[in-house]
MDTraj code that builds the backbone (N, CA, C; nanometers):
import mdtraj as md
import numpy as np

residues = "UNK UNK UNK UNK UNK UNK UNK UNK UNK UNK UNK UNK UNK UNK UNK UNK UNK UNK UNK UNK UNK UNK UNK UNK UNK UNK UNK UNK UNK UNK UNK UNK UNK UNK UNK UNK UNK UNK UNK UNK UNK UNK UNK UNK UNK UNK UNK UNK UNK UNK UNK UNK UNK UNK UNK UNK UNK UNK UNK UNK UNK UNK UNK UNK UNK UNK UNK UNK UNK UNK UNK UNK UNK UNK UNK UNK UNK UNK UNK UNK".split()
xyz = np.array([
    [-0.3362, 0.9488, 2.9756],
    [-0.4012, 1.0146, 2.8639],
    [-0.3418, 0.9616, 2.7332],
    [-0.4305, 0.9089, 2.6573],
    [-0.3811, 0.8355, 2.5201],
    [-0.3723, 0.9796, 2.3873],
    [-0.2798, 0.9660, 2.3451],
    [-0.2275, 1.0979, 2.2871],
    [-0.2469, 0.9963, 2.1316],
    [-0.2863, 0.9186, 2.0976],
    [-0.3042, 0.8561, 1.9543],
    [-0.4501, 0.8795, 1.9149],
    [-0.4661, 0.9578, 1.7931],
    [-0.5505, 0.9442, 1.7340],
    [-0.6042, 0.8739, 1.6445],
    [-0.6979, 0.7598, 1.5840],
    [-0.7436, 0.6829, 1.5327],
    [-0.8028, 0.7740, 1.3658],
    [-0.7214, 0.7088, 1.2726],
    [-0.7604, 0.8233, 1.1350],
    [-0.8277, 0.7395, 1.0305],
    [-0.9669, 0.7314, 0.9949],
    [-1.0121, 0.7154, 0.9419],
    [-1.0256, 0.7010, 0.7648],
    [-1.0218, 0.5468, 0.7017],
    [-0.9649, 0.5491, 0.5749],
    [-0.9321, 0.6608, 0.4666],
    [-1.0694, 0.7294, 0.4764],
    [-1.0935, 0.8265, 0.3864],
    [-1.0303, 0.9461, 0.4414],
    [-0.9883, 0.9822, 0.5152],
    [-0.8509, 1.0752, 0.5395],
    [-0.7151, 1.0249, 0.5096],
    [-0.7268, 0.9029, 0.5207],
    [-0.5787, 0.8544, 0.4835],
    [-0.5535, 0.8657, 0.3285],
    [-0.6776, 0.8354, 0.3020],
    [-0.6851, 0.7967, 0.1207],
    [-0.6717, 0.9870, 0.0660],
    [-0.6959, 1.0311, 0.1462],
    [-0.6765, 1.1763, 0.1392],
    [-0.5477, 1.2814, 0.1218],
    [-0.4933, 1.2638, 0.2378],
    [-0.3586, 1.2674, 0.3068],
    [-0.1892, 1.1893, 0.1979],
    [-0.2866, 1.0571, 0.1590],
    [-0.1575, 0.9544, 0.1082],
    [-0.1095, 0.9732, -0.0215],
    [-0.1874, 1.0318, -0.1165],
    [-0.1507, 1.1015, -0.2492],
    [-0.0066, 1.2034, -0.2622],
    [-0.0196, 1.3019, -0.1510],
    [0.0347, 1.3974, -0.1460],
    [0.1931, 1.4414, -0.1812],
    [0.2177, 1.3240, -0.0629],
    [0.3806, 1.2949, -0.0779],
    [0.4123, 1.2697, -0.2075],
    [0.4013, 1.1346, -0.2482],
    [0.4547, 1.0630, -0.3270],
    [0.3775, 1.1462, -0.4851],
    [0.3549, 1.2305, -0.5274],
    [0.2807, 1.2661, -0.6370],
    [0.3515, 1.4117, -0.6551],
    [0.4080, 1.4330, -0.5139],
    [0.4911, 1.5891, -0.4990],
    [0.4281, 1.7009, -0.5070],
    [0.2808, 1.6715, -0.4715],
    [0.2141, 1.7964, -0.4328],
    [0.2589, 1.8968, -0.3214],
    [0.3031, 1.7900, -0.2459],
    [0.3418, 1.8586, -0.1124],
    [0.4465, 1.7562, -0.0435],
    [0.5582, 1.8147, 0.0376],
    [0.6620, 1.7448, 0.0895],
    [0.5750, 1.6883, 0.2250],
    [0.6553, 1.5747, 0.2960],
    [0.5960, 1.4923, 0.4026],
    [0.5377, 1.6123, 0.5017],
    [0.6708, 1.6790, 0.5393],
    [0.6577, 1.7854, 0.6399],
    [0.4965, 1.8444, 0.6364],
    [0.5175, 1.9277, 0.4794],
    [0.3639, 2.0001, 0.4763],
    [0.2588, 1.9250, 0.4855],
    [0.2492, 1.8404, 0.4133],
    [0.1261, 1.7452, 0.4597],
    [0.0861, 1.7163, 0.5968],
    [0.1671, 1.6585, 0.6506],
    [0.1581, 1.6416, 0.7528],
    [0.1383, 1.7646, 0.8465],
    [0.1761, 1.8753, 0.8518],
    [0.1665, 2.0387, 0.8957],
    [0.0431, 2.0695, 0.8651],
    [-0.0101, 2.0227, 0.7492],
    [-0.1585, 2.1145, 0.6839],
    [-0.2712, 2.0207, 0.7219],
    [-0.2377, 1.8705, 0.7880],
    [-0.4047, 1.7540, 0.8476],
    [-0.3320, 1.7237, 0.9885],
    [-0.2480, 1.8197, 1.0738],
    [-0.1618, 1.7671, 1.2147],
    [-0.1875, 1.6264, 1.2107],
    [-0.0922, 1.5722, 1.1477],
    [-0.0686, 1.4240, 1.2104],
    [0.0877, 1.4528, 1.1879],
    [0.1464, 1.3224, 1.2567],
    [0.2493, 1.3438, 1.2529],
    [0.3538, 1.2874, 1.1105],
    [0.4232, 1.3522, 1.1150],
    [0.5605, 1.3371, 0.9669],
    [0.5704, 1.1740, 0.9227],
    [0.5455, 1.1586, 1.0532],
    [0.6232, 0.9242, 1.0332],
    [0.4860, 0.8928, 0.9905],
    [0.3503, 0.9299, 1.0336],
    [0.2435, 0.8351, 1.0074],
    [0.2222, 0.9372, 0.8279],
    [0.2768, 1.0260, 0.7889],
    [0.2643, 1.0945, 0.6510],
    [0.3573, 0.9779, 0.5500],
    [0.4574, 0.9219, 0.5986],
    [0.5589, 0.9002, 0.5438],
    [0.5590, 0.7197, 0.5220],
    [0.4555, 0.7098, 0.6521],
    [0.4073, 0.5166, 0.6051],
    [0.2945, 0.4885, 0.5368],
    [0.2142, 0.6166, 0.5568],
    [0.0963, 0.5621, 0.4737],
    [0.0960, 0.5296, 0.3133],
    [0.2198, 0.6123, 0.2450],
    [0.2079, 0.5694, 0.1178],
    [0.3044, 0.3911, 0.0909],
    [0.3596, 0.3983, 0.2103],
    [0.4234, 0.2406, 0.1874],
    [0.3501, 0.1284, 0.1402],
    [0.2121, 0.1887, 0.2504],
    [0.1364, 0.0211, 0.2332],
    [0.0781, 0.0492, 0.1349],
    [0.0234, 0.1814, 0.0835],
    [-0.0763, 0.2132, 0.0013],
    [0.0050, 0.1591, -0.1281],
    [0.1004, 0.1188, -0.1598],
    [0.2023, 0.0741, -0.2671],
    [0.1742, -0.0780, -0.2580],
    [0.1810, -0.0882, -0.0729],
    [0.2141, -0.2286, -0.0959],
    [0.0598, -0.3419, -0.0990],
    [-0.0473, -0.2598, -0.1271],
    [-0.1727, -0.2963, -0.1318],
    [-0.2493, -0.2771, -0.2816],
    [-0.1652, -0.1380, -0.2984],
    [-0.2344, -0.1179, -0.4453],
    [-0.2572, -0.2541, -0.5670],
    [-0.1689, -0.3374, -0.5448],
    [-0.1849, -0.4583, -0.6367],
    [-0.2947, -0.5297, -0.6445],
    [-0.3449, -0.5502, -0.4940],
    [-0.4529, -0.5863, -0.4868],
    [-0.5835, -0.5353, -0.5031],
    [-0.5957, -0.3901, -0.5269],
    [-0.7081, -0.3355, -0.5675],
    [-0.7332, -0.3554, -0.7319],
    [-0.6105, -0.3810, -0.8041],
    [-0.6506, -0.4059, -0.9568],
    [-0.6586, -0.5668, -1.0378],
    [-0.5984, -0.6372, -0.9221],
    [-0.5174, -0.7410, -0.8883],
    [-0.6896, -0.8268, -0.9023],
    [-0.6439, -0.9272, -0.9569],
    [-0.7654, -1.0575, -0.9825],
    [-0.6974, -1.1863, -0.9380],
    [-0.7282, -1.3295, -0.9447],
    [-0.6630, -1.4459, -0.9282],
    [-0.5171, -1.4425, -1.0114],
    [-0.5228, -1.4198, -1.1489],
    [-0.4036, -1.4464, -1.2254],
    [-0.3052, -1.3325, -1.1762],
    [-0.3793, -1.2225, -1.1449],
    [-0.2514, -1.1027, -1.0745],
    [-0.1803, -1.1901, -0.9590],
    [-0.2551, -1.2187, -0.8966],
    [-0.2247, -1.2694, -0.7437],
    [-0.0912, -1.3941, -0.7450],
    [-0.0984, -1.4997, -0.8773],
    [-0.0544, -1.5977, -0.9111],
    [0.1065, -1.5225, -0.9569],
    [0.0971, -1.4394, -1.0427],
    [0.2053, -1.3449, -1.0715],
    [0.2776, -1.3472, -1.0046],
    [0.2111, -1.2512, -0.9354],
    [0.2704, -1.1333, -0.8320],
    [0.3981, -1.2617, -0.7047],
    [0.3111, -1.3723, -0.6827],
    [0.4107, -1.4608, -0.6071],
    [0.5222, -1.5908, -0.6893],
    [0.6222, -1.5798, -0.7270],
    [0.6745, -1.6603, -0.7742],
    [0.6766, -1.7924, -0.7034],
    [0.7114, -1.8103, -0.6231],
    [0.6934, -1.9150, -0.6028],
    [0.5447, -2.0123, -0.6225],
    [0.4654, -1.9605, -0.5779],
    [0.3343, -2.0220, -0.6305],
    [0.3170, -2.0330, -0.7675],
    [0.3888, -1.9149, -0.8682],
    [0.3965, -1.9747, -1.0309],
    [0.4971, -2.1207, -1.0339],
    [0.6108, -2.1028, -0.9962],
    [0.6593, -2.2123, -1.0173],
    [0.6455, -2.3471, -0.9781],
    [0.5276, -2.3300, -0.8664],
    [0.4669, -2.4914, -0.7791],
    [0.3761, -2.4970, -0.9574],
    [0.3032, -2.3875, -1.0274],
    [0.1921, -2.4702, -1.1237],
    [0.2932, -2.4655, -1.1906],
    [0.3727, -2.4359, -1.2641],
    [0.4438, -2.4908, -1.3371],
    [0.5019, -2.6361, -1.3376],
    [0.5525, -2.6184, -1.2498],
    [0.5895, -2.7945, -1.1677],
    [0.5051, -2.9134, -1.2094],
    [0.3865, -2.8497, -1.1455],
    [0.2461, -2.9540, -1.1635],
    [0.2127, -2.9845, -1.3045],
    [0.2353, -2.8617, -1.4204],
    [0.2077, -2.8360, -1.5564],
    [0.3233, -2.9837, -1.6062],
    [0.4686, -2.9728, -1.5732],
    [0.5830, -3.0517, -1.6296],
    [0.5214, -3.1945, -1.5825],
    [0.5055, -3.1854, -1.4476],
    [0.4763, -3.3654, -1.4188],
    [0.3821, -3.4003, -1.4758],
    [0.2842, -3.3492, -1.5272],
    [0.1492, -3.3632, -1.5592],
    [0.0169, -3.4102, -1.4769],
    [0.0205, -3.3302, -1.3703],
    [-0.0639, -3.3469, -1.2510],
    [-0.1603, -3.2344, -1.2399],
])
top = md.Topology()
chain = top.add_chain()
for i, resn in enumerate(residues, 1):
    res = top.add_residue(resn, chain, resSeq=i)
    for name in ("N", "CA", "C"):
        top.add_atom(name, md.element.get_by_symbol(name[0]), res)
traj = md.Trajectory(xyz[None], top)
């Protein structure tokens, strides 16, 4: 018997505010939509670690990775 439930974006997008905004501690959240405390407590990780990309365009993207600024830079000095 598979005891994992499959949660659908728009509950997550629901659910993931909560914590991190201090409406409600992991525990309650997680107590008030039964899922469990750990899946309350990762969803705002990625939701952090994605948010860039929802506002995020080419030049965000270029930013956001240094190393890929410093390959065009490179290219900018040699003149290539």
């Amino acid at each position: 018997m598979d005891k994992r439930r499959p949660h659908r974006a728009e509950f997550k997008a629901r659910v993931t505010p909560e914590a991190p905004q201090g409406l409600k501690t992991v525990n309650e959240s997680a107590r008030g939509h039964e899922v469990h405390p750990g899946q309350v407590s990762r969803w705002p990780k990625k939701w952090v670690e994605r948010l860039p990309k929802v506002f995020g365009g080419k030049a965000d993207a270029e930013t956001a990775s240094p190393a890929r600024q410093n390959g065009r830079l490179e290219r900018k000095v040699r003149g290539n």
